[in-house]
C-alpha positions, -999 to +999 in steps of 0.1 A: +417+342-641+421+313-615+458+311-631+467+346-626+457+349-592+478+314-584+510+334-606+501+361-580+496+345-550+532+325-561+515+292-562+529+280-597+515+241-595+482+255-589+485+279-617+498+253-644+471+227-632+441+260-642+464+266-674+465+230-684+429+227-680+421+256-693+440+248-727+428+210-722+389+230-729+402+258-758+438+252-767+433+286-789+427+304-752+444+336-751+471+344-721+466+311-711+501+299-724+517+335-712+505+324-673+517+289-680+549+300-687+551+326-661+549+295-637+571+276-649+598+307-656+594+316-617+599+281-611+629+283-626+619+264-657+630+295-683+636+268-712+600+253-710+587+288-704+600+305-737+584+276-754+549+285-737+554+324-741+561+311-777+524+300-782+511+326-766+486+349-790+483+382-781+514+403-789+524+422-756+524+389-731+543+372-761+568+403-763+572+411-729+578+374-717+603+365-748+622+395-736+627+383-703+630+342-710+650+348-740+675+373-720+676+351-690+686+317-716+714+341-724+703+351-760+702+390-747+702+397-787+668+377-788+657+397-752+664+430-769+647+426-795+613+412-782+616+447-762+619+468-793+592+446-812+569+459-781+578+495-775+572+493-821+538+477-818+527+490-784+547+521-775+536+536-739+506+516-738+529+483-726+550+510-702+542+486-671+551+457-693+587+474-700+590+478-660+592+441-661+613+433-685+635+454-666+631+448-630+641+411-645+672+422-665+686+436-632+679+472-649+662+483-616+667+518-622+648+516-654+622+493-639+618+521-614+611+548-646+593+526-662+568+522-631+563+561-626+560+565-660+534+544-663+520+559-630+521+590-655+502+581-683+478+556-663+489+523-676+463+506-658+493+476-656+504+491-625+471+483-606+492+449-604+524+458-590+517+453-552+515+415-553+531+414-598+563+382-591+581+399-620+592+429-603+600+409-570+639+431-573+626+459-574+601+455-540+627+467-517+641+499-536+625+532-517+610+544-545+588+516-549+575+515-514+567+553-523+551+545-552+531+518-539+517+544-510+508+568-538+483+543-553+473+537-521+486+498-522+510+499-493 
């Protein structure tokens, strides 16, 4: 948890130094290696990220975070299909998760769906969007100011 909150709060070293002791304790953790990547894919570090989102166990971090590593290496084949092997396993339940994939693709219009869709059918991902890194472009699009007033998070 201490790891998310540093991914959050945009405080990557913090957040890999909880991940790294966190896996030093269980290396079988679960989302440990999906926050350890995140910090090192917002710092820039995609290559070493894809290798941690790699590791990670639970399918929808996995997914979601290959799609957007493997599309911003270049391999957009790779990227589009870690998306489709979520929206088979997952569907609308990983709806927020598909908002981020986009917002980082530069799809901003579909991150925006995405978001009010999940709105929708309460993907309880959204909760996170107010201070979520991964959809950093779409914070200043209108809509998203809206959306965050709706859930009260403004």
């Amino acid at each position: 948890m201490a790891a998310f909150v540093a991914v959050c709060a945009r405080r990557f070293e913090l957040g890999i130094a909880h991940c790294r002791k966190a896996l030093s304790l269980n290396p079988g953790i679960s989302v440990v290696h999906s926050h350890l990547g995140d910090c090192l894919y917002l710092q820039g570090k995609t290559g070493e990220a894809r290798d941690e989102y790699l590791a990670e166990p639970i399918e929808m971090y996995r997914q979601t975070r290959l799609a957007i590593a493997e599309h911003r290496l270049g391999n957009v084949a790779a990227g589009e299909q870690a998306l489709s092997r979520l929206v088979a396993a997952l569907g609308d339940g990983a709806t927020y998760q598909q908002a981020q994939i986009f917002a980082q693709w530069g799809r901003l219009d579909d991150a925006i769906a995405k978001l009010l869709f999940a709105r929708q059918v309460g993907d309880v991902g959204i909760l996170l969007v107010k201070t979520d890194p991964f959809m950093d472009p779409v914070r200043n699009r209108p809509e998203f100011r809206h959306l965050l007033s709706e859930l009260g998070l403004s």
